[in-house]
N, CA, C and O atoms as a CHARMM CRD file, in Angstrom:
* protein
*
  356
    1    1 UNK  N      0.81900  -1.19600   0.00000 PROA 1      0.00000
    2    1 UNK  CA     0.00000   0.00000   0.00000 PROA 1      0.00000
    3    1 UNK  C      0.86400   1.26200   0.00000 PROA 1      0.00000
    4    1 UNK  O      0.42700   2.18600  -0.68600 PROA 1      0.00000
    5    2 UNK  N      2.02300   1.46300   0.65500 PROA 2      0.00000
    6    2 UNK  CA     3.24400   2.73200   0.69500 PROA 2      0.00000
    7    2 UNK  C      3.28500   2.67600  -0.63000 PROA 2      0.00000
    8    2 UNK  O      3.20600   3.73500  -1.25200 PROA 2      0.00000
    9    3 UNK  N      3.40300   1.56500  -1.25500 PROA 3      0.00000
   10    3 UNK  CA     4.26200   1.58800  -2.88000 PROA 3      0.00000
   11    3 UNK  C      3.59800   2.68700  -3.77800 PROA 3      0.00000
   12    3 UNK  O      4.08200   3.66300  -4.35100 PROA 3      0.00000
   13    4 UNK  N      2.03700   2.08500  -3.68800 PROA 4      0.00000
   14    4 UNK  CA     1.08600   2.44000  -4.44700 PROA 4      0.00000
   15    4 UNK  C      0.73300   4.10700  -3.73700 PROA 4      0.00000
   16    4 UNK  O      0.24000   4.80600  -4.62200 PROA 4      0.00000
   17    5 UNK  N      0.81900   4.59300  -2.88100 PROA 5      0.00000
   18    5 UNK  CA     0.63300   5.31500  -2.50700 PROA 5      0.00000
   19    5 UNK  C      2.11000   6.53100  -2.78000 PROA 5      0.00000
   20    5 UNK  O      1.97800   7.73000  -3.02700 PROA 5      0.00000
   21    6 UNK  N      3.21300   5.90700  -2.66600 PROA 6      0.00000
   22    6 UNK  CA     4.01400   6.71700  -3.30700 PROA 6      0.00000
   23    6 UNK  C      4.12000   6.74000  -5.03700 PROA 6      0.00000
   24    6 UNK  O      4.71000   7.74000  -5.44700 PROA 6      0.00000
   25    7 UNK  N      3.80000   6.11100  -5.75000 PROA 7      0.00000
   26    7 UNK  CA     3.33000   5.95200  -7.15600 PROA 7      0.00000
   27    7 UNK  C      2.09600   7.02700  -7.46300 PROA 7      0.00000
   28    7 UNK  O      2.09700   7.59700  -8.55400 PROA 7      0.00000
   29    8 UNK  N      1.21400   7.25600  -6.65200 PROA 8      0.00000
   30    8 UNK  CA     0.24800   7.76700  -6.70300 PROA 8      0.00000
   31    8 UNK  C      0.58400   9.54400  -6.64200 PROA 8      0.00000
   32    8 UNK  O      0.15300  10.40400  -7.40900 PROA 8      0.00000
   33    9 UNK  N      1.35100   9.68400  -5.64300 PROA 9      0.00000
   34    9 UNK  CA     2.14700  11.23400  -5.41400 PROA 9      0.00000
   35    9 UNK  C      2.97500  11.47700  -6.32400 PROA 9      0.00000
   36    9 UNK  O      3.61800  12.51800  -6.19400 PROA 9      0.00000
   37   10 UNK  N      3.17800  10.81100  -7.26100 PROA 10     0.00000
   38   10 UNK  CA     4.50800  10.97800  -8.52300 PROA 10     0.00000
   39   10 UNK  C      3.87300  12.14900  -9.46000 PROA 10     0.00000
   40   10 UNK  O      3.03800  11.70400 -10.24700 PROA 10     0.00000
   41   11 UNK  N      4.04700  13.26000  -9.52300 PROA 11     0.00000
   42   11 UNK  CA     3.59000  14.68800 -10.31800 PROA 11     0.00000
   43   11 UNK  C      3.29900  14.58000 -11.47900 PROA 11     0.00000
   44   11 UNK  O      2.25100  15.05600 -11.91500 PROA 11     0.00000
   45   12 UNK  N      4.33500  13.80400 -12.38000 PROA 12     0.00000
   46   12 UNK  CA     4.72400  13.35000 -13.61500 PROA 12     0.00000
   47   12 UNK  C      3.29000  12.57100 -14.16300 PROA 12     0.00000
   48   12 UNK  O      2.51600  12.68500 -15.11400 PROA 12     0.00000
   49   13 UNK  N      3.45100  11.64300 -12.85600 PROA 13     0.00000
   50   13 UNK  CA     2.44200  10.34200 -13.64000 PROA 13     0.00000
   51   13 UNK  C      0.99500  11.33800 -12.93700 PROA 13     0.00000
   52   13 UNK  O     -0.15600  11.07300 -13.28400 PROA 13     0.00000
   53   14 UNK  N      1.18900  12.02500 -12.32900 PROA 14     0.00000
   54   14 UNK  CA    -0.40500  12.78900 -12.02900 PROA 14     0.00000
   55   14 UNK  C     -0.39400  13.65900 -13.28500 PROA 14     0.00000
   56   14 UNK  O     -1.37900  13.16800 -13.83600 PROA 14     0.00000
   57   15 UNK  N      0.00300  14.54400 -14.06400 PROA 15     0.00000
   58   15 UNK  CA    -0.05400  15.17400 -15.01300 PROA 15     0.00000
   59   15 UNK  C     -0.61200  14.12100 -16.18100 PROA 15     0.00000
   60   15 UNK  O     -1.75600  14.24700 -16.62000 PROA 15     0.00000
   61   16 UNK  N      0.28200  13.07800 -16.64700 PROA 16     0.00000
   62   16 UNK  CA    -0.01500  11.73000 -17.62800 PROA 16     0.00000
   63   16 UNK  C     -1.76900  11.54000 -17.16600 PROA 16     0.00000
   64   16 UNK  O     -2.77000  11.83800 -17.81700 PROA 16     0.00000
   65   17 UNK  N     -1.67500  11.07300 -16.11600 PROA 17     0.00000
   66   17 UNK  CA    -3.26700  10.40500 -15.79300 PROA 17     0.00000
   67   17 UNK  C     -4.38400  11.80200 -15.84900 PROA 17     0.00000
   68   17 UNK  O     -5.61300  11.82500 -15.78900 PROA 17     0.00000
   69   18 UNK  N     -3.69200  12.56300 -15.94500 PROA 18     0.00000
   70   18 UNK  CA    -5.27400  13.64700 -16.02500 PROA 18     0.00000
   71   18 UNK  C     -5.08000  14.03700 -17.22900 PROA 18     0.00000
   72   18 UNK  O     -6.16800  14.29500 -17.74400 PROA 18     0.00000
   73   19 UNK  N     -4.00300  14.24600 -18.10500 PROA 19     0.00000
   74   19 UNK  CA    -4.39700  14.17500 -19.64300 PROA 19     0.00000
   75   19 UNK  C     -4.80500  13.29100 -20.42300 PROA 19     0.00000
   76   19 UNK  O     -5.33400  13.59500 -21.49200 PROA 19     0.00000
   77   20 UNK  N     -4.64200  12.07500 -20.04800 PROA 20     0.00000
   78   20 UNK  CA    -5.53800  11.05300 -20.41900 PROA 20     0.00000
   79   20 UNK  C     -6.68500  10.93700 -20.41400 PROA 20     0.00000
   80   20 UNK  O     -7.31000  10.66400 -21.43800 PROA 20     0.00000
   81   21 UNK  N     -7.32700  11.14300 -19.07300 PROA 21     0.00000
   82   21 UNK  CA    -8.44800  11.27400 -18.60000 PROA 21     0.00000
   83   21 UNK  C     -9.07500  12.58900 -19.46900 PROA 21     0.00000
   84   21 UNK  O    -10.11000  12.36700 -20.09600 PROA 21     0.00000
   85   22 UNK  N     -8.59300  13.70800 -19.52000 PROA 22     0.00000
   86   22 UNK  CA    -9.14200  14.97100 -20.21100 PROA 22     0.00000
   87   22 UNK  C     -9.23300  14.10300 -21.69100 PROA 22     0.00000
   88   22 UNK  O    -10.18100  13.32000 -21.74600 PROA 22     0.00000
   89   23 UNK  N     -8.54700  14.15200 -22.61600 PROA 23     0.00000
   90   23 UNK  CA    -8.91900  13.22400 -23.67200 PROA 23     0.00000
   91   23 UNK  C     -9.69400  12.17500 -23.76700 PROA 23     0.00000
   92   23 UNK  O    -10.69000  12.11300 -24.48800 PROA 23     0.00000
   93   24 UNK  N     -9.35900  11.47100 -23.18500 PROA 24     0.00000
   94   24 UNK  CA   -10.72100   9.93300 -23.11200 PROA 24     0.00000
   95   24 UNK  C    -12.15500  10.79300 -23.00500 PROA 24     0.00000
   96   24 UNK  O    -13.01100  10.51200 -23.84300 PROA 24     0.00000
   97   25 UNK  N    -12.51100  12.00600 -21.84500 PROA 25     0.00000
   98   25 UNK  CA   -13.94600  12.45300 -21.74500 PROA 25     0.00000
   99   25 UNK  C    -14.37100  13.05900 -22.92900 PROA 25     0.00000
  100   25 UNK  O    -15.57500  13.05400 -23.18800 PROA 25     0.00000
  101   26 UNK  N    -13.45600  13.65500 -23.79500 PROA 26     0.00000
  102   26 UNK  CA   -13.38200  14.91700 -24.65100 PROA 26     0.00000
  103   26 UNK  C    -13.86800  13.45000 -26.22100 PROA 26     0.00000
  104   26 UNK  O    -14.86400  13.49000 -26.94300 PROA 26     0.00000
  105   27 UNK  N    -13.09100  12.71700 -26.23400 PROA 27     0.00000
  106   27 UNK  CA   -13.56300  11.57100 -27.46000 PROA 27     0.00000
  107   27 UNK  C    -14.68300  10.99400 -26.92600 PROA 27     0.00000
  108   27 UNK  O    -15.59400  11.04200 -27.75300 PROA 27     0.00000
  109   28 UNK  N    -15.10000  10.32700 -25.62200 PROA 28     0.00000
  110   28 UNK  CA   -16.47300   9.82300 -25.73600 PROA 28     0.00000
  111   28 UNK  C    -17.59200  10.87000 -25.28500 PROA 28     0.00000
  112   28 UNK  O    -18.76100  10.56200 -25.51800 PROA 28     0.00000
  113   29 UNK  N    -17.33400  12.01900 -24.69000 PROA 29     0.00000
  114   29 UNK  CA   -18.15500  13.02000 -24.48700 PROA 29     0.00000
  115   29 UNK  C    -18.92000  13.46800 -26.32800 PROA 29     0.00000
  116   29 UNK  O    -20.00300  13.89500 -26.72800 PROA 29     0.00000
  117   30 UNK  N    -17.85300  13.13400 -26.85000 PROA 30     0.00000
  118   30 UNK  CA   -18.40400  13.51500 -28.68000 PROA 30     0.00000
  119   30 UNK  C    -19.31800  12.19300 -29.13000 PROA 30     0.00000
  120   30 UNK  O    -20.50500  12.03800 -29.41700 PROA 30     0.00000
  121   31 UNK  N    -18.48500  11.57000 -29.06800 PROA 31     0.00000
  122   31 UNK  CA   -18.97600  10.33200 -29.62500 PROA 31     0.00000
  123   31 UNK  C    -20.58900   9.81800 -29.04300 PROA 31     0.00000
  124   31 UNK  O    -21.61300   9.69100 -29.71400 PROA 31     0.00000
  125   32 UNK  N    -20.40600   9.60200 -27.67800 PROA 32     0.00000
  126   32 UNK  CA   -21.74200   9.33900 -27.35200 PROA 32     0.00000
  127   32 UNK  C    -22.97500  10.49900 -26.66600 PROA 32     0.00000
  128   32 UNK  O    -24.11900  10.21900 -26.30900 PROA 32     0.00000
  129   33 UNK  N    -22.34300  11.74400 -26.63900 PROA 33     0.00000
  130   33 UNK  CA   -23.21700  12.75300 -26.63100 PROA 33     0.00000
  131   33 UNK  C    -23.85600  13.85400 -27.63900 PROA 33     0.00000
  132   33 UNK  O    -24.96500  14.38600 -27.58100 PROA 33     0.00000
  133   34 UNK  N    -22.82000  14.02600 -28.57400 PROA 34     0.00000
  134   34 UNK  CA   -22.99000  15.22900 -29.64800 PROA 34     0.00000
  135   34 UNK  C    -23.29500  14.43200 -30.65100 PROA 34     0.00000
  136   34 UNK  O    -24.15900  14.96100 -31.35100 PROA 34     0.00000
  137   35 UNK  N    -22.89100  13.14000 -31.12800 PROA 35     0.00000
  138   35 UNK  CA   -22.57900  12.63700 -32.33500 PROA 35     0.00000
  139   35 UNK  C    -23.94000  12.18300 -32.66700 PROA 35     0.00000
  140   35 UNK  O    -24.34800  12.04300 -33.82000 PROA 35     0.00000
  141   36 UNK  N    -24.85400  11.88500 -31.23100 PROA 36     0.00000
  142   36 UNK  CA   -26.31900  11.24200 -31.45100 PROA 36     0.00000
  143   36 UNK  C    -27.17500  11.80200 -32.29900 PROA 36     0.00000
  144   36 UNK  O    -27.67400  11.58400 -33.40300 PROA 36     0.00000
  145   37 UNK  N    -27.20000  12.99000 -31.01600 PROA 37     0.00000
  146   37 UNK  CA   -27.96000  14.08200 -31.34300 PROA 37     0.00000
  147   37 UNK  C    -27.68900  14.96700 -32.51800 PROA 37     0.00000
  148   37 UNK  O    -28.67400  15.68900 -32.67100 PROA 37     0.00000
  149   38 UNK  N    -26.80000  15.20700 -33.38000 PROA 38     0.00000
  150   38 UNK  CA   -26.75500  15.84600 -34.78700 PROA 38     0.00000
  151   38 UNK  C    -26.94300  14.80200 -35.57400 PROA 38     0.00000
  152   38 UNK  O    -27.34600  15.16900 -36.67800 PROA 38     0.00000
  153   39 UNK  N    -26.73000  12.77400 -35.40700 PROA 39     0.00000
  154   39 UNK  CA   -27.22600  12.44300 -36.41200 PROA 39     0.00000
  155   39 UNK  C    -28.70500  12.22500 -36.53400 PROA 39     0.00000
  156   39 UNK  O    -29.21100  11.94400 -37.62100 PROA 39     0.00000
  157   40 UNK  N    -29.39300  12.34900 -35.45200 PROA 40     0.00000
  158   40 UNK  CA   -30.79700  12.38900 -35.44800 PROA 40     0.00000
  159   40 UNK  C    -31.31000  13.51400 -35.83500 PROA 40     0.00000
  160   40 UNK  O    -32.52000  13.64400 -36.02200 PROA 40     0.00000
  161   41 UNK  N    -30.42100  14.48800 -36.00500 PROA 41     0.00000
  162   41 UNK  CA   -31.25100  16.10300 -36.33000 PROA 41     0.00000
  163   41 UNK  C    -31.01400  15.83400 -38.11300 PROA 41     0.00000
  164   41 UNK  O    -31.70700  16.54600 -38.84000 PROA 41     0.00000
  165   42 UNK  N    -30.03900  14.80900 -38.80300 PROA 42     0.00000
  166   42 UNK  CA   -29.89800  15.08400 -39.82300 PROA 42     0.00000
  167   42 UNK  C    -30.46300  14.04300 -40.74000 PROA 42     0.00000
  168   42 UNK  O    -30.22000  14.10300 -41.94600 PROA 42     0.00000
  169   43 UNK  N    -31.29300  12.97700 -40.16800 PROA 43     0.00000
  170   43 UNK  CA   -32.40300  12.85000 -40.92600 PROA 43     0.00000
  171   43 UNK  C    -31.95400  10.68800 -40.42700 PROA 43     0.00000
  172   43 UNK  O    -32.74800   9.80200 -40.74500 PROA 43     0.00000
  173   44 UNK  N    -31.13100  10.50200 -39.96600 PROA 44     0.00000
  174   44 UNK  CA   -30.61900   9.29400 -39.85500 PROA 44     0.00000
  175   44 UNK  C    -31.87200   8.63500 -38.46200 PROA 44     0.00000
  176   44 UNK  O    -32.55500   9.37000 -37.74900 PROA 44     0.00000
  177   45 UNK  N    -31.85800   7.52900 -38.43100 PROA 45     0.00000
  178   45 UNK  CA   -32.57900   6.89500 -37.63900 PROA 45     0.00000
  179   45 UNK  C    -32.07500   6.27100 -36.21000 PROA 45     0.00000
  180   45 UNK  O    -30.92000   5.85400 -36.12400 PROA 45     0.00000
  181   46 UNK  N    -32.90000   6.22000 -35.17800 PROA 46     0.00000
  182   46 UNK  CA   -32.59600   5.62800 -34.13700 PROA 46     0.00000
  183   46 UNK  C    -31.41000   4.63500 -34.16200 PROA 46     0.00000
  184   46 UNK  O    -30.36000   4.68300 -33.52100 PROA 46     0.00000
  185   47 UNK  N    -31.94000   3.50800 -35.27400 PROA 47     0.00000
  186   47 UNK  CA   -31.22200   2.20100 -34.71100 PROA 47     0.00000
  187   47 UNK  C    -30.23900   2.46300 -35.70300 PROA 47     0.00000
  188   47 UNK  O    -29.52700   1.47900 -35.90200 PROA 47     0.00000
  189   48 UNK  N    -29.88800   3.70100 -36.56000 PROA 48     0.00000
  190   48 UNK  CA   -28.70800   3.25100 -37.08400 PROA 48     0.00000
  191   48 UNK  C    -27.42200   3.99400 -36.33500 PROA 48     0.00000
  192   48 UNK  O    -26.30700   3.89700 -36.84600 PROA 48     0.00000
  193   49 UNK  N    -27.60700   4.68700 -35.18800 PROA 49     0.00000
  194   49 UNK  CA   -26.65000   4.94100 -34.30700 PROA 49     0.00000
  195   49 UNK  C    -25.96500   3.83200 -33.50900 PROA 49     0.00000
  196   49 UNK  O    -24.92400   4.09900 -32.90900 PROA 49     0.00000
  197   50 UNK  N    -26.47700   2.63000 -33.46700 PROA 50     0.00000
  198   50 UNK  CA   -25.38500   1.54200 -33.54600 PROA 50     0.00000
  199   50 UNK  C    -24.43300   1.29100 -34.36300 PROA 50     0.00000
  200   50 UNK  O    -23.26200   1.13100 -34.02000 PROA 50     0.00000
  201   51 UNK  N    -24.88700   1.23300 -35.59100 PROA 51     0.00000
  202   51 UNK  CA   -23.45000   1.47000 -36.49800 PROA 51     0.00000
  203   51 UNK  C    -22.48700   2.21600 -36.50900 PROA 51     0.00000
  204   51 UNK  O    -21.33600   1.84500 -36.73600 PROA 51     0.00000
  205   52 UNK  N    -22.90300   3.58800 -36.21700 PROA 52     0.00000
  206   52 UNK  CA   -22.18700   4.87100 -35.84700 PROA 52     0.00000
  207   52 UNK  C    -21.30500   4.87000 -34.60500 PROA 52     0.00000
  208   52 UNK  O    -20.46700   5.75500 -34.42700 PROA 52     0.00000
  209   53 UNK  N    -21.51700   3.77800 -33.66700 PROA 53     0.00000
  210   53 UNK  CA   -21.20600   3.84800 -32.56600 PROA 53     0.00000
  211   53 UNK  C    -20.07600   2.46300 -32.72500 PROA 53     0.00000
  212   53 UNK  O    -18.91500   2.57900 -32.33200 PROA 53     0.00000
  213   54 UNK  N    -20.45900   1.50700 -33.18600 PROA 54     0.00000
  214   54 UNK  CA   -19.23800   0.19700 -33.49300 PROA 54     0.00000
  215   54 UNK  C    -18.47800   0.79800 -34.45200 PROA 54     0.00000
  216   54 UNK  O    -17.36900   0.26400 -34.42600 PROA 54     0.00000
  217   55 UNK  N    -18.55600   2.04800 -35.67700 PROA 55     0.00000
  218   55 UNK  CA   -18.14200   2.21100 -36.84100 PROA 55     0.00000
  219   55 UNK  C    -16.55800   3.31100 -35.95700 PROA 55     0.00000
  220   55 UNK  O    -15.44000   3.58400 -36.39600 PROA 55     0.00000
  221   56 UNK  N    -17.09300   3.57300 -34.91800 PROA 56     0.00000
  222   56 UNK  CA   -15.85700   4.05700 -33.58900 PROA 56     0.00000
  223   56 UNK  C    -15.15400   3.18000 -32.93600 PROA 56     0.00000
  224   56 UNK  O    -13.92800   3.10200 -32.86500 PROA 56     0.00000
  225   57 UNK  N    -15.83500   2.61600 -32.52900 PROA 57     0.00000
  226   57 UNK  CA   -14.93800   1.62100 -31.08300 PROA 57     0.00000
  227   57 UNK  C    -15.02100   0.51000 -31.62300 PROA 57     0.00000
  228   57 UNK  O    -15.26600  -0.21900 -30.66200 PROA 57     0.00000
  229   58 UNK  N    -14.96000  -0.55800 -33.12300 PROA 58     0.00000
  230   58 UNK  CA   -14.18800  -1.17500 -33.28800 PROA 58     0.00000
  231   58 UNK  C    -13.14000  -0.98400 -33.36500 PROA 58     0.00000
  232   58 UNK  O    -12.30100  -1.37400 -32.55200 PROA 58     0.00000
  233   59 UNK  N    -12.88200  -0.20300 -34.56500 PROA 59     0.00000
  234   59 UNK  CA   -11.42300   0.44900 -34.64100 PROA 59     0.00000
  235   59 UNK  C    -10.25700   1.03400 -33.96100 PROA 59     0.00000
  236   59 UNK  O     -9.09100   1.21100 -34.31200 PROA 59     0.00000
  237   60 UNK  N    -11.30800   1.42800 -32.24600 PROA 60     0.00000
  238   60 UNK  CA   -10.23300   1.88900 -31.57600 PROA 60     0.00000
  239   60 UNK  C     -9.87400   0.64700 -30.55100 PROA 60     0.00000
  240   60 UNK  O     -8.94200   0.79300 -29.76000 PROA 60     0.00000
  241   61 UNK  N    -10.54300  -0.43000 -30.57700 PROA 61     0.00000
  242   61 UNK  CA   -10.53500  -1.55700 -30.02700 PROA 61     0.00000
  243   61 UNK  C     -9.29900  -2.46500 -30.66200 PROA 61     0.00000
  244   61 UNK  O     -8.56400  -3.21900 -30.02500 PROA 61     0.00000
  245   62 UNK  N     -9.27500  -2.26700 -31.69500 PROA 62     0.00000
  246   62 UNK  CA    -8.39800  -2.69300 -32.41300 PROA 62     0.00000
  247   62 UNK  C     -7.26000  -2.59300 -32.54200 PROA 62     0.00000
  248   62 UNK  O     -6.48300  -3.53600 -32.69400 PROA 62     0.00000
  249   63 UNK  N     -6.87200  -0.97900 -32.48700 PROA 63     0.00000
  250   63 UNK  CA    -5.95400   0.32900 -33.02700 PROA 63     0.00000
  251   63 UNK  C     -5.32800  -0.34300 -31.05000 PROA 63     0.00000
  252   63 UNK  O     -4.42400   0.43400 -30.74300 PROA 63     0.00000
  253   64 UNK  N     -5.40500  -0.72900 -30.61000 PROA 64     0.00000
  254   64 UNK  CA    -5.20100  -0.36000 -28.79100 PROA 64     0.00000
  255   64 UNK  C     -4.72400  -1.91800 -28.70400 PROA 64     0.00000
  256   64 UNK  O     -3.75000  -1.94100 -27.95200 PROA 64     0.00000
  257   65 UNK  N     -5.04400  -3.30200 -29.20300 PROA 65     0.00000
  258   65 UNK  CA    -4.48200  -4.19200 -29.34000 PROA 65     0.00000
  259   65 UNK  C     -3.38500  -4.69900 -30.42900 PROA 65     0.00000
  260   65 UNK  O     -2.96200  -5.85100 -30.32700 PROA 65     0.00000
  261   66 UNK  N     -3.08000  -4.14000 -31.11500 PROA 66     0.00000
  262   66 UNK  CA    -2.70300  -4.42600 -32.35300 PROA 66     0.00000
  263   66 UNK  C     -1.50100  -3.14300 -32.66500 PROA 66     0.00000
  264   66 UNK  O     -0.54800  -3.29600 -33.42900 PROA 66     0.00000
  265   67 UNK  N     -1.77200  -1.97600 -31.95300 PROA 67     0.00000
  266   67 UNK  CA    -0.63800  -0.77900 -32.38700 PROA 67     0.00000
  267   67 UNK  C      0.70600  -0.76300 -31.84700 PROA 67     0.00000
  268   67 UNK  O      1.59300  -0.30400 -32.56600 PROA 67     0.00000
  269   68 UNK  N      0.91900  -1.08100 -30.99100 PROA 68     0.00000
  270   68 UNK  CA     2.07800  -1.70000 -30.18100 PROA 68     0.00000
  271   68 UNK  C      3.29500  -2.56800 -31.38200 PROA 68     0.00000
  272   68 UNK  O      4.39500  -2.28700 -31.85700 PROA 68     0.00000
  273   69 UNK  N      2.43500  -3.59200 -31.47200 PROA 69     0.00000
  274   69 UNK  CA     3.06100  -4.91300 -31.91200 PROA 69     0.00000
  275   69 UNK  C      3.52400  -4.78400 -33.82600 PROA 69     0.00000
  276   69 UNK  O      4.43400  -5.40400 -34.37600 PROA 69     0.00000
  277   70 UNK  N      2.34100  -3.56600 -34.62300 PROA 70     0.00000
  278   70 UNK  CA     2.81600  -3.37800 -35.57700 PROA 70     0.00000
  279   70 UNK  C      3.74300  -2.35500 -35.67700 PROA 70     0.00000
  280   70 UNK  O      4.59300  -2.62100 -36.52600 PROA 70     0.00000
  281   71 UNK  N      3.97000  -0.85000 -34.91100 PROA 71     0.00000
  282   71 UNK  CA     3.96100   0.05800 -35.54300 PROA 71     0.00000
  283   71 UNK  C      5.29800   0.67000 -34.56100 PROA 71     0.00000
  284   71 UNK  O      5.99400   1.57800 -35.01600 PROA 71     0.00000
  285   72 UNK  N      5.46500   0.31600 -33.73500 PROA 72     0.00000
  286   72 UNK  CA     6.36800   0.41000 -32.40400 PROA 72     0.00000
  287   72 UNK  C      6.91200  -0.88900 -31.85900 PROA 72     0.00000
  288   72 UNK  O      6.34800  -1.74700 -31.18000 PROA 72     0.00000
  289   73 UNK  N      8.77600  -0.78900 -32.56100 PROA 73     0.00000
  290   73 UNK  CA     9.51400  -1.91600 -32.18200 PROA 73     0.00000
  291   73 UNK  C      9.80500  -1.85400 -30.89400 PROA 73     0.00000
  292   73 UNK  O      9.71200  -0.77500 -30.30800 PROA 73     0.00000
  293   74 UNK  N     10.16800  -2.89000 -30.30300 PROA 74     0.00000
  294   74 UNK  CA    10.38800  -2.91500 -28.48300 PROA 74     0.00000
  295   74 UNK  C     11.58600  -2.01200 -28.53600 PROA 74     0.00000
  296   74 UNK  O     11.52700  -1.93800 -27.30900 PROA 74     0.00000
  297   75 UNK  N     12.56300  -1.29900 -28.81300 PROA 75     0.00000
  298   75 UNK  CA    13.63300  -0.59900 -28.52700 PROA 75     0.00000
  299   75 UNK  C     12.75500   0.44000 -28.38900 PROA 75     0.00000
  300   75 UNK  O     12.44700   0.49700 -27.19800 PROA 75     0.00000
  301   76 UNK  N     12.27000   1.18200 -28.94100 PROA 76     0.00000
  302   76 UNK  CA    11.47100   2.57700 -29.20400 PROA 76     0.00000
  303   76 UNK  C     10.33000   2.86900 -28.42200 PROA 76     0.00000
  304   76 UNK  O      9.91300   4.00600 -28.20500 PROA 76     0.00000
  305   77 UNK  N      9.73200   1.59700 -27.91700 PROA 77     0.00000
  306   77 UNK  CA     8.80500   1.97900 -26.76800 PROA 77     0.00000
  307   77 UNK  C      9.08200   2.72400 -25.89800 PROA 77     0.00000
  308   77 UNK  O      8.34100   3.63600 -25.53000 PROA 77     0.00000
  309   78 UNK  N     10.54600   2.38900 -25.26500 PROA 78     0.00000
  310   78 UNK  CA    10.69700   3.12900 -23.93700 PROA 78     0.00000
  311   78 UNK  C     11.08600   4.56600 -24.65800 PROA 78     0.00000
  312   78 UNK  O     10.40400   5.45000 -24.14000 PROA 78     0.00000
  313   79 UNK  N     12.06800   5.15100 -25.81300 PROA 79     0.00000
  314   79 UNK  CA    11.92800   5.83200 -26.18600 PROA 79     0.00000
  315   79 UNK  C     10.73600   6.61000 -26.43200 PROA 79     0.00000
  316   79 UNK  O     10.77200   7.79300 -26.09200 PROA 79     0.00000
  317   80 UNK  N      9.70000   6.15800 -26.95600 PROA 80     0.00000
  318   80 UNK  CA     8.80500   7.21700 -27.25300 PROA 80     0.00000
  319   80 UNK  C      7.65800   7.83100 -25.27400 PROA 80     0.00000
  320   80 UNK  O      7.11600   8.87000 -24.89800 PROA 80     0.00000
  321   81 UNK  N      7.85300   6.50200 -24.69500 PROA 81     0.00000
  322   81 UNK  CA     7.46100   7.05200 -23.62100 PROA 81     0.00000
  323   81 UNK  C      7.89000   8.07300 -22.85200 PROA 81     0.00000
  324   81 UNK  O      7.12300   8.96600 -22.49200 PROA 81     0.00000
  325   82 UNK  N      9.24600   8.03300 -22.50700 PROA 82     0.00000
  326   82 UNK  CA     9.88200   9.19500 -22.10500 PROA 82     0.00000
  327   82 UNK  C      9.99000  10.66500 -22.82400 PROA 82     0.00000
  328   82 UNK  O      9.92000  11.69700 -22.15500 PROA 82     0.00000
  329   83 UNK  N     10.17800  10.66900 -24.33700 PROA 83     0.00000
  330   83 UNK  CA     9.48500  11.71700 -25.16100 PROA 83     0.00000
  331   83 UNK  C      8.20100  12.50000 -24.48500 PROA 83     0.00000
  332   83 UNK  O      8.00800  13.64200 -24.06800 PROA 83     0.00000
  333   84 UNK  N      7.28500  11.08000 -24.61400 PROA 84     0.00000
  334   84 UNK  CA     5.81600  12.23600 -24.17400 PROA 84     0.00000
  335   84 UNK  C      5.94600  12.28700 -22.81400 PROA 84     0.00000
  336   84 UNK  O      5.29100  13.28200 -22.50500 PROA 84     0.00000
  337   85 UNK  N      6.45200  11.75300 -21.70100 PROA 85     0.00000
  338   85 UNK  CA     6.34800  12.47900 -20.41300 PROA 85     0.00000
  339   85 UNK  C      7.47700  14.30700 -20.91400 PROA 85     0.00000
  340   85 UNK  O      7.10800  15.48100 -20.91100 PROA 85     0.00000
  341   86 UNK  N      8.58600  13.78900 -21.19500 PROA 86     0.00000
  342   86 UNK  CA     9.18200  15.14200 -20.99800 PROA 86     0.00000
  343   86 UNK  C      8.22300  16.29000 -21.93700 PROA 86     0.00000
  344   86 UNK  O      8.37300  17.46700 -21.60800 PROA 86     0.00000
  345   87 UNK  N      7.52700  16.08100 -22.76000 PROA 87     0.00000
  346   87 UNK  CA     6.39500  16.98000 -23.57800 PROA 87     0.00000
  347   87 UNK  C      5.50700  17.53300 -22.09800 PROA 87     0.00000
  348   87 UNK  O      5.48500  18.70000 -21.70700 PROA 87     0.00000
  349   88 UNK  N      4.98400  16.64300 -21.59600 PROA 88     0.00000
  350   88 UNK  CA     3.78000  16.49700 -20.69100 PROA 88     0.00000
  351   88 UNK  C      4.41400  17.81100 -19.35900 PROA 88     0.00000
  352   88 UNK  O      3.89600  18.88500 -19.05300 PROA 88     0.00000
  353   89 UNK  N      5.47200  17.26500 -18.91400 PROA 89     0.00000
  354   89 UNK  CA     6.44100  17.64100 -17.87700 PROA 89     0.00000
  355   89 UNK  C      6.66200  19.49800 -18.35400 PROA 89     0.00000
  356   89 UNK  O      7.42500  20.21500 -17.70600 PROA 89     0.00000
């Protein structure tokens, strides 16, 4: 519990976790709040906002298992992580 609790006070990783968090609300705040309601104002139907809604989060379902392993060799991981903290920082 100290561990996690000193992990938790780390500035760095508190900055990381609330820009994350600000982004994650900011993409599904669109997606499942704004995106409804203008496609229903624009003539589209109830049930086809399921499509609209998998036609999102397959892809990012995907993009989140699969992006790692194609697109980012294991040397460069730790590289690019430290990049975006010192951005963040």
């Amino acid at each position: 519990m100290k561990d996690l609790i000193l992990v938790m006070r780390e500035p760095l990783l508190l900055r990381a976790s609330l820009l994350f968090i600000l982004v994650h609300s900011i993409i599904f705040t669109t997606m499942f709040g704004v995106i409804p309601m203008y496609v229903l104002q624009i003539g589209f139907q109830e049930n086809d906002l399921s499509m609209i809604v998998f036609s999102f989060m397959i892809p990012h379902a995907l993009a989140t298992l699969f992006m790692e392993k194609l697109f980012v060799p294991e040397t460069a991981l730790a590289e690019i992580f430290i990049k975006f903290f010192m951005i963040v920082r």
